[in-house]
Steps between C-alpha positions, in 0.01 A plus 500: 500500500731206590356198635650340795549093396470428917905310454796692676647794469145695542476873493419622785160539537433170361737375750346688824160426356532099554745612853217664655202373343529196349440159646651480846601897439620690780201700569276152468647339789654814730382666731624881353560619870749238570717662289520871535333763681200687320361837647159255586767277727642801635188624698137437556492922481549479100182250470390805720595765278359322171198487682501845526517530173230287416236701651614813366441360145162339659443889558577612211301227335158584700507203725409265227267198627788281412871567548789350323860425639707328295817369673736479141782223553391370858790281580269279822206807528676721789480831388072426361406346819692756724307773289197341585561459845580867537197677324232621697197302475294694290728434225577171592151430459472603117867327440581244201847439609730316209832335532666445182775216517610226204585284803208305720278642752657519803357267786337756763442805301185663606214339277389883429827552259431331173804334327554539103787453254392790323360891652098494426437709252225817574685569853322806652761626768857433584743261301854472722781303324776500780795405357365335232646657179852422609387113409338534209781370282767644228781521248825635582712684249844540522756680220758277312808618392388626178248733663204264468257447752384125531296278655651331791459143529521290824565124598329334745785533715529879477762539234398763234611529157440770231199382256354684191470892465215676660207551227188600442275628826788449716741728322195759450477486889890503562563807328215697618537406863831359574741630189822329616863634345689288289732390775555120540345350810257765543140331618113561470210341603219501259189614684224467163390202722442697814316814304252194379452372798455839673226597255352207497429500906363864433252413254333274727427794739167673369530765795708589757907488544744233390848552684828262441761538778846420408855502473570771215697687230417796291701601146720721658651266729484132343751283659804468246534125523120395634355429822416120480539271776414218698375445844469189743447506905555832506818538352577682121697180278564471160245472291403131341248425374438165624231519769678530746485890604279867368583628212450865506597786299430886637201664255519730271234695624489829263425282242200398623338788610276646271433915511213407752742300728683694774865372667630558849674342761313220782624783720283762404234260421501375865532860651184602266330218687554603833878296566753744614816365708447751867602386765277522805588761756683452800253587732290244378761218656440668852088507467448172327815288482321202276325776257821617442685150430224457216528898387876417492415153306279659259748773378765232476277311264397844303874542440589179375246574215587795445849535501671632162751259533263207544165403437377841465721579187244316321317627253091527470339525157186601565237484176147635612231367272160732467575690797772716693843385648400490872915550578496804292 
């Protein structure tokens, strides 16, 4: 493995490491929802729908005397405290809610959530990583003229150069998951890092269901020249890796799931929990005029997550631990 001497050019993951993370790092000091639009930010109804989900793995679990959640890449707590604002009391009750964040404890958040750096380890229930995987960071690849795929390299200021040939892990990873043609310019993103990580958040779950939401890719359909990106107020810019904006690369999400994973779309996760986009009939408007605003509302909202085009072309990998996929 090459080590990184921390001067400039910096692969990439190096590079987006210190961007995000490191001292004054973009995720430190910003507020994640400032900058673009998550599912959680979307509507209080996918807290709602989480929720659901929640106590069907309680279920499945027997109602154990104590109940984990485990809120994977928090951003300020939303999505944790809106799931423990909509579960019924009863399982409320036998909640240890868990935010996990590298950036401070929000000021406000219920005192009910704890805050970590890290997931606890021995979770017994429900680990949720919302877009989470999609900032743990990576190398890109790209192919030079002779065929060879290489590290890319980056400058504080965003300008990339081609470093030294992919090796060892990497290259393992490359050519089992993302084989790329010996065309010049052609680009991967090495997602060893984001397998790790994934693994890692499952072992810490001793029962119940660990599920990462995210932007995703599968081998058949890898994006020829990559997928990363920046993000600030809301707006997709060029990625640089200066602190100033996300840094976010869609997730290769096949290779992460193991054979007791399953894939599908937030779509048909959110229908399997109850969300389906109807409107309200007409009649309704006639009988009860502000039941219907709020009918009409709701199915706005459902539709938003859910649509194919949107939010709801996001993909759900859904690892149960010691029990059954409650989606299934």
């Amino acid at each position: 493995m090459v080590r990184e001497s921390g001067t400039w050019p910096l692969r990439w993951r190096a590079a987006a490491e210190r961007a995000l993370y490191g001292p004054g790092g973009f995720f430190l000091r910003q507020a994640p929802g400032a900058h673009f639009r998550t599912a959680v930010h979307a509507s209080p109804l996918f807290a709602e729908a989480v929720a659901e989900l929640l106590t069907r793995v309680d279920a499945a679990l027997g109602r154990p005397p104590r109940l984990d959640f485990v809120d994977l890449g928090a951003g300020r707590g939303e999505l944790v405290a809106g799931v423990l604002a909509a579960l019924p009391a009863g399982v409320a009750a036998r909640l240890r809610p868990c935010a996990v964040e590298r950036a401070p404890r929000p000021a406000g958040l219920d005192e009910r959530i704890a805050w970590r750096a890290a997931p606890p380890a021995g979770a017994v229930g429900l680990l949720f990583a919302n877009e989470w995987l999609d900032n743990v960071p990576l190398d890109v690849a790209e192919v030079d003229s002779r065929g060879t795929a290489r590290y890319v390299r980056v400058a504080a200021d965003g300008a990339e150069s081609l470093g030294e040939p992919v090796s060892g892990a990497d290259l393992d990873w490359l050519r089992r998951w993302w084989p790329l043609p010996a065309e010049p310019g052609l680009r991967a993103e090495l997602g060893g890092p984001r397998e790790a990580a994934w693994a890692g958040a499952v072992a810490r779950v001793s029962r119940g269901l660990a599920v990462a939401v995210d932007y995703g890719h599968t081998r058949g359909e890898r994006p020829p020249f990559g997928t990363l990106t920046g993000y600030r107020e809301g707006r997709q810019v060029r990625p640089v890796p200066d602190g100033s904006c996300d840094l976010t690369a869609h997730v290769a999400l096949d290779a992460c799931a193991d054979a007791a994973a399953t894939l599908r779309t937030q779509r048909a996760a959110l229908a399997a929990l109850g969300l389906r986009a109807a409107r309200p009939p007409l009649r309704l408007a006639a009988a009860e005029p502000a039941a219907y605003v709020r009918a009409l509302a709701r199915a706005g909202e459902v539709a938003e997550l859910t649509d194919p085009a949107g939010l709801g072309g996001f993909t759900w990998l859904c690892r149960p631990v010691g029990t059954a996929d409650p989606l299934a």
